[in-house]
C-alpha positions in Angstrom: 3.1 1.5 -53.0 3.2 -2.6 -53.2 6.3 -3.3 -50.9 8.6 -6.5 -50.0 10.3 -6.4 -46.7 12.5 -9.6 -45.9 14.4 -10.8 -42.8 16.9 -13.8 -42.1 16.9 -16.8 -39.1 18.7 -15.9 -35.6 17.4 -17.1 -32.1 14.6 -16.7 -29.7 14.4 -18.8 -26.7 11.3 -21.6 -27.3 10.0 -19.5 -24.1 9.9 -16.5 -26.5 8.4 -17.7 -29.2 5.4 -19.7 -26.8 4.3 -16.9 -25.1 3.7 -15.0 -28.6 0.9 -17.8 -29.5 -2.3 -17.7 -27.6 -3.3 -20.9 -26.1 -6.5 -21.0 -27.7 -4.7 -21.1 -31.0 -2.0 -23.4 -30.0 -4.5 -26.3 -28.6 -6.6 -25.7 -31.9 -3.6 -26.8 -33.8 -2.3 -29.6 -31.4 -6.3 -31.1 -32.8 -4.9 -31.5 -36.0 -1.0 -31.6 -35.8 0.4 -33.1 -32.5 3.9 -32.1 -33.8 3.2 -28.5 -35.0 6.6 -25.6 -36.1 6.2 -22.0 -35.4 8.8 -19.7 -36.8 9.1 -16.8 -35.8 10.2 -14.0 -38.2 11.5 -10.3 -37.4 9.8 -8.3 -40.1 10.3 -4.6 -39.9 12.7 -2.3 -36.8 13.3 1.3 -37.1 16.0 2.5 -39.2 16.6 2.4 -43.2 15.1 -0.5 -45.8 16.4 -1.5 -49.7 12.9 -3.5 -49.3 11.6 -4.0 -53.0 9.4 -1.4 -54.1 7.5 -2.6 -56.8 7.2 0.7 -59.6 10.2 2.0 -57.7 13.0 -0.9 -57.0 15.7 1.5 -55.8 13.6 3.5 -53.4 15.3 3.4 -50.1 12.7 3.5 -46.9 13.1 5.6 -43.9 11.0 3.5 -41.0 10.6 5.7 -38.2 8.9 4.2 -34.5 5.2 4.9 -35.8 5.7 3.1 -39.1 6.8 0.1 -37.3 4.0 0.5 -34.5 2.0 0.6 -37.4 3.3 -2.3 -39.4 2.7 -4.3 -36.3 -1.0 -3.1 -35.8 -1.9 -5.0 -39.4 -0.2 -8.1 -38.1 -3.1 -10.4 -37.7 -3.9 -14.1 -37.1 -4.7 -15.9 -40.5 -2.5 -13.7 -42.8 -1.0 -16.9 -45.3 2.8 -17.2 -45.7 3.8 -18.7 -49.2 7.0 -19.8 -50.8 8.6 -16.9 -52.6 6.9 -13.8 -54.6 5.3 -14.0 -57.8 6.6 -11.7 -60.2 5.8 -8.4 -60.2 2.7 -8.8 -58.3 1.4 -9.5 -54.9 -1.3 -11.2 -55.9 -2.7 -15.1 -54.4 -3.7 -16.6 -57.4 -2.0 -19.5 -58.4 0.1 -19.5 -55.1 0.0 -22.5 -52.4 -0.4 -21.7 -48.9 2.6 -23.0 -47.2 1.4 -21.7 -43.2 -0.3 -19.2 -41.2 0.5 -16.0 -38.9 -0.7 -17.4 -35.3 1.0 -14.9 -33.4 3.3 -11.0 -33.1 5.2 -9.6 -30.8 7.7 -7.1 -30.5 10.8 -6.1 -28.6 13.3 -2.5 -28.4 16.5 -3.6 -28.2 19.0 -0.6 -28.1 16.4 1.7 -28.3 15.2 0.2 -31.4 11.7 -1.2 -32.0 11.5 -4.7 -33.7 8.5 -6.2 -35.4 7.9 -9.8 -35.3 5.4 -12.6 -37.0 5.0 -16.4 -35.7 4.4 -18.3 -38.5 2.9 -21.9 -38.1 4.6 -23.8 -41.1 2.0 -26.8 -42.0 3.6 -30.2 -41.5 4.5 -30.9 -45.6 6.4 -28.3 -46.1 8.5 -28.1 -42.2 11.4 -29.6 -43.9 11.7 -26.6 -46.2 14.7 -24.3 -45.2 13.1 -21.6 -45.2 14.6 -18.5 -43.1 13.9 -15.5 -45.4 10.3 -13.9 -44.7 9.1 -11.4 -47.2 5.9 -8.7 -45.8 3.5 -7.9 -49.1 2.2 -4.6 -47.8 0.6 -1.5 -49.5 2.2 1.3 -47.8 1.4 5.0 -47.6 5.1 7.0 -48.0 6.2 11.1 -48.4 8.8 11.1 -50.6 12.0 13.0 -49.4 14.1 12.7 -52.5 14.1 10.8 -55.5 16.2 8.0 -53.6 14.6 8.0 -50.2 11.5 8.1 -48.4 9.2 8.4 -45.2 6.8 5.8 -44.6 3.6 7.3 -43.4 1.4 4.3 -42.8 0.9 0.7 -43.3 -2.9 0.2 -45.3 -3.1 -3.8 -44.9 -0.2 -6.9 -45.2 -1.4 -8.8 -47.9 0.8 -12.1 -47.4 4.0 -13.0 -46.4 6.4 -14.9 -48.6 9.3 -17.0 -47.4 12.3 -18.1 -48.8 15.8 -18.6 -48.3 18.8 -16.0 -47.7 21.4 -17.8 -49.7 18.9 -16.9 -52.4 17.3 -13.6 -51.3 18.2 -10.4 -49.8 16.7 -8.9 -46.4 14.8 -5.7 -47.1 16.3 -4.4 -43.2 20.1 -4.9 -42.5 20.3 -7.2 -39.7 16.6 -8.4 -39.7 15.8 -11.3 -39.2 14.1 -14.4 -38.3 14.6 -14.9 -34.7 13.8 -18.5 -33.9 11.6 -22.2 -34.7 10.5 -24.2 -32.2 8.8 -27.7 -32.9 6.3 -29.3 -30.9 7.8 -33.0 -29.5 11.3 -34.1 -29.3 12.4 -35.7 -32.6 10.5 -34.5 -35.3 11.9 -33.6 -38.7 12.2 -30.1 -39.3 12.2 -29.1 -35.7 14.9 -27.1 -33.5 16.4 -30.1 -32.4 16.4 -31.4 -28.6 13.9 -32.0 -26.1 11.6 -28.7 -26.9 8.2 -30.4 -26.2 5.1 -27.8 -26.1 2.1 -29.2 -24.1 -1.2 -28.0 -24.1 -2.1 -26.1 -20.2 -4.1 -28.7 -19.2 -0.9 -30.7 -19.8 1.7 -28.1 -18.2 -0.8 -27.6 -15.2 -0.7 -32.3 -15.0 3.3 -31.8 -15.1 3.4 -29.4 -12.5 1.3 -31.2 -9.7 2.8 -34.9 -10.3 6.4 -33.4 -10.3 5.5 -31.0 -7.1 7.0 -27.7 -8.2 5.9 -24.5 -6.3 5.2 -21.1 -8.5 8.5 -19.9 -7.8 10.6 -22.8 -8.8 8.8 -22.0 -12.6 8.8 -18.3 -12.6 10.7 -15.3 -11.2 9.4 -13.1 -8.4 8.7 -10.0 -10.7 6.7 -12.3 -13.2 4.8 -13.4 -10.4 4.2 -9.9 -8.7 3.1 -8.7 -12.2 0.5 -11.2 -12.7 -2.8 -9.9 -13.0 -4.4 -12.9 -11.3 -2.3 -12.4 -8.4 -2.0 -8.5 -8.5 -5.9 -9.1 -7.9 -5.9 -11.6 -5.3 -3.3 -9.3 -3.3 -5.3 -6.5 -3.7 -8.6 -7.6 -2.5 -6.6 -9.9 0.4 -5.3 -6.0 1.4 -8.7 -4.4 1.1 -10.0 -7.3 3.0 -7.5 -7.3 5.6 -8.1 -3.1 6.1 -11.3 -3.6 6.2 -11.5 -6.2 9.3 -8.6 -3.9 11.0 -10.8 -1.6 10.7 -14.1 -3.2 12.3 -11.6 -4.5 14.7 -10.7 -0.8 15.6 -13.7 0.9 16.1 -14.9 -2.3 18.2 -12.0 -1.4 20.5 -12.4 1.9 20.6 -15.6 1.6 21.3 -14.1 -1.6 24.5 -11.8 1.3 25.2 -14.2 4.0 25.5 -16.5 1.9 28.0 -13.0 0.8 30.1 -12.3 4.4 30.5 -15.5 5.1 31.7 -15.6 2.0 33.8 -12.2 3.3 35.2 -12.9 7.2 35.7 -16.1 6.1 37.7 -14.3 3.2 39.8 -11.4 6.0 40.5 -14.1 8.6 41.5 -16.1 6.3 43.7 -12.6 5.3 45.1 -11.6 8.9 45.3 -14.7 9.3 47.4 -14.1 6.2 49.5 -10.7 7.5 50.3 -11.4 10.9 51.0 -14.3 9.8 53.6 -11.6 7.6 55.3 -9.8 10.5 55.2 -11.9 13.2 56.7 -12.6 10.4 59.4 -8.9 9.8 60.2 -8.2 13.7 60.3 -11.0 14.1 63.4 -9.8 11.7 65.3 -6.2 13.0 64.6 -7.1 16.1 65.4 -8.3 15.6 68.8 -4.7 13.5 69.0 -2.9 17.0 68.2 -5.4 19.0 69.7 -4.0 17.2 73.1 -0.9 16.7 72.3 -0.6 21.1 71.6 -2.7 22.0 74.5 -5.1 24.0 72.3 -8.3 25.2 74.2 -11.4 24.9 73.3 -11.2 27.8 71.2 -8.6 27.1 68.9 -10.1 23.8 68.4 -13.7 25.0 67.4 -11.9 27.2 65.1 -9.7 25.1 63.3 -12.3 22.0 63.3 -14.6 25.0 61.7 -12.2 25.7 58.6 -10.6 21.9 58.3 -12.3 21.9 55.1 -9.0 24.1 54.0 -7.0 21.0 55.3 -5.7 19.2 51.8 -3.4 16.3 52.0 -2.5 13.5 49.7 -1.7 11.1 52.4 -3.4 7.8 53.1 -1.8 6.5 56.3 -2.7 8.2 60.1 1.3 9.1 60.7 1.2 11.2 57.4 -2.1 12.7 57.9 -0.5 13.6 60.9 2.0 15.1 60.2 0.5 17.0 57.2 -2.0 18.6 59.7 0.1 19.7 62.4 1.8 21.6 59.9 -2.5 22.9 59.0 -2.6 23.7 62.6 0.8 25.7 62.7 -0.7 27.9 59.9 -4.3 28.1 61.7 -3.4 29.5 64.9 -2.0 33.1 64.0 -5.0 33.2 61.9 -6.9 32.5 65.1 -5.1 35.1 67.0 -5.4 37.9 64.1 -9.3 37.0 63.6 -9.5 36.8 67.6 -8.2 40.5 68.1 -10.0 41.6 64.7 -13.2 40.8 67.0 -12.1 41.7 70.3 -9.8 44.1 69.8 -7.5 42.3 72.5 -4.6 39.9 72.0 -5.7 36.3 72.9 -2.9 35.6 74.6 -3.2 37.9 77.1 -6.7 37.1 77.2 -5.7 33.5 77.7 -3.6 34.1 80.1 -6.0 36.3 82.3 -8.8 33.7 82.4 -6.2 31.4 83.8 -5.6 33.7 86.7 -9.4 34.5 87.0 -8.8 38.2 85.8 -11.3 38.5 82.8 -10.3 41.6 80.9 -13.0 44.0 80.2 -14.0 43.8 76.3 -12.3 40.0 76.0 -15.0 37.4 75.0 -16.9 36.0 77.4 -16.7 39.2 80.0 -20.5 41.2 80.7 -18.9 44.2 78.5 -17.8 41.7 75.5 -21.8 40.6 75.8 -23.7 43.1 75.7 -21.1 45.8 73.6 -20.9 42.9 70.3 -23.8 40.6 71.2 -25.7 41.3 67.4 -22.5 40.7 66.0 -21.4 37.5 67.9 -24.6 35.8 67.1 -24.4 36.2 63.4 -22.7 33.4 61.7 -21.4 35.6 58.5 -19.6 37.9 61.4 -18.4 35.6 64.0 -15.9 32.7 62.7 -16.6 30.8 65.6 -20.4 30.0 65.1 -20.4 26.5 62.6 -22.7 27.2 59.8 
């Protein structure tokens, strides 16, 4: 079915309607018409339309969010707007172009989808008050009554008319044209004020004599959503992760060789130390040795197991004292492997070769000789042999 669909002027910010029109197509014009008007028209939302059907003037349309979606789909640059319908038909013959769709965009407001055209009105005919726009479309609808029905789909937009609503009807309660803007201060037929559009080579001039930073123009979520510089920040991250991680493994491997570096510096310290030690703890010995009156018994003994000595000290006056206590635990040992061997106790032992009384069996006596000779001499058996 041949449909009319009309709408009436309210505002959109000269912002709105710019960023509708592609630059390509607005330097294009600027060739031809340094002054250009755009008009921007809303021409179809969601919801009911009286729009004029042509074999069925009373029909009332029911526009749901895929009619619209679809109305805006067939919304393409080039379409001609004319002044008013011919009668009856929507056909271009006879009809003077009076401007040219160079733009769409659309906007839910309320939960309601809006569809809207940018017309370029050429410069004879700007002074026209024109704020009625009529869509020509074929339309596919489902009836639902004899009064009402669905619209299915859009098939093409054959032209759009435009007129003036003290004169004509909108097809969509409350639809209208949102805005004009003129190109220049001061030219007839414009919005009025200072709403001069420059081309980007122009904007991009502006910008760098009057020394404005990016956010001075635009707001930080226009910025952030920028693909240019959603891009940029994305490769500057990738970039950056990628040198932290070089950087990383280069230390880790720096870290790997410091810990080795260290481990074998603490060992060969470790060894250093423990050499200063050993050589401390002989001469210490023979301090204690002295000092305890140990015989030359107890001394072979102990000096033969001092590899059971463990200390953590560094300095002669701990060492010291750390074996002392060694020695304290060494001589019962001594006595318990003495009279293991002997059978005797070596303090009585001791205290007989002091008064030249050597006590048959004790070591050292002809009976202690020749009864555990084998068993003296062999270094597994006899504590007191140094291996």
């Amino acid at each position: 079915m041949i449909q009319r669909i009309y709408a009436v002027l309210q505002a959109m910010s000269d912002t709105d309607i710019l960023e509708m029109i592609s630059a390509r197509k607005f330097d294009e014009i600027k060739k031809t018409d340094p002054n250009p008007l755009f008009k921007v028209y809303n021409v179809g939302h969601e919801g009911i339309s009286t729009a004029k059907i042509l074999n069925n003037p009373a029909l009332k349309q029911h526009w749901f969010r895929r009619s619209i979606q679809a109305l805006i789909s067939k919304l393409h640059e080039g379409i001609k707007f004319f002044m008013g319908h011919e009668e009856n038909t929507n056909s271009h013959i006879g009809r003077q172009p009076i401007g040219e769709l160079v733009g769409k965009g659309q906007k839910e407001e309320n939960g309601i989808l809006q569809a809207f055209a940018v017309a370029y009105i050429y410069p004879q005919y700007r002074d026209i008050d024109l704020d009625i726009a009529s869509i020509e479309t074929n339309l596919v609808m489902q009836k639902i009554s004899e009064t009402d029905a669905e619209i299915c789909d859009i098939e093409d937009i054959t032209g759009i008319a435009l007129g003036n609503s003290a004169v004509d009807k909108p097809g969509f309660p409350g639809a209208t044209l949102q805005g004009a803007l003129q190109a220049f201060a001061g030219a007839s037929g414009g919005s009025g004020g200072d709403n001069t559009m420059k081309t980007i080579e122009e904007v991009k001039a502006a910008i760098k004599e009057g020394k404005f930073i990016l956010s001075q123009i635009f707001g930080i979520e226009e910025i952030k959503n920028d693909a240019a510089v959603i891009k940029h920040v994305k490769e500057e991250v990738q970039g950056e992760y990628k040198h932290r991680e070089r950087t990383d493994k280069e230390f880790d491997r720096s870290r790997a060789e410091w810990n080795k570096e260290k481990v074998e510096y603490e060992n060969k310290l470790k060894e250093a130390s423990t050499a200063t030690i050993k050589f401390k703890t002989g001469d210490v010995l023979d301090t204690l040795a002295k000092e305890r009156k140990l015989d030359e018994k107890q001394l072979n003994f102990i000096k033969n197991r001092i590899g059971d000595f463990d200390t953590e000290a560094t300095d002669e006056s701990a060492i010291k004292k750390d074996l002392d206590a060694h020695i304290s635990k060494e001589l019962p040992e001594f006595d318990r492997t003495y009279k293991e061997m002997t059978g005797k106790d070596y303090k009585a032992a001791a205290e007989g070769e002091e008064t030249g009384k050597v006590t048959p069996g004790t070591p050292g006596s002809d009976e202690e000789t020749l009864s555990g000779k084998e068993d003296l001499l062999d270094p597994e058996k006899n504590d007191f042999i140094a291996e």
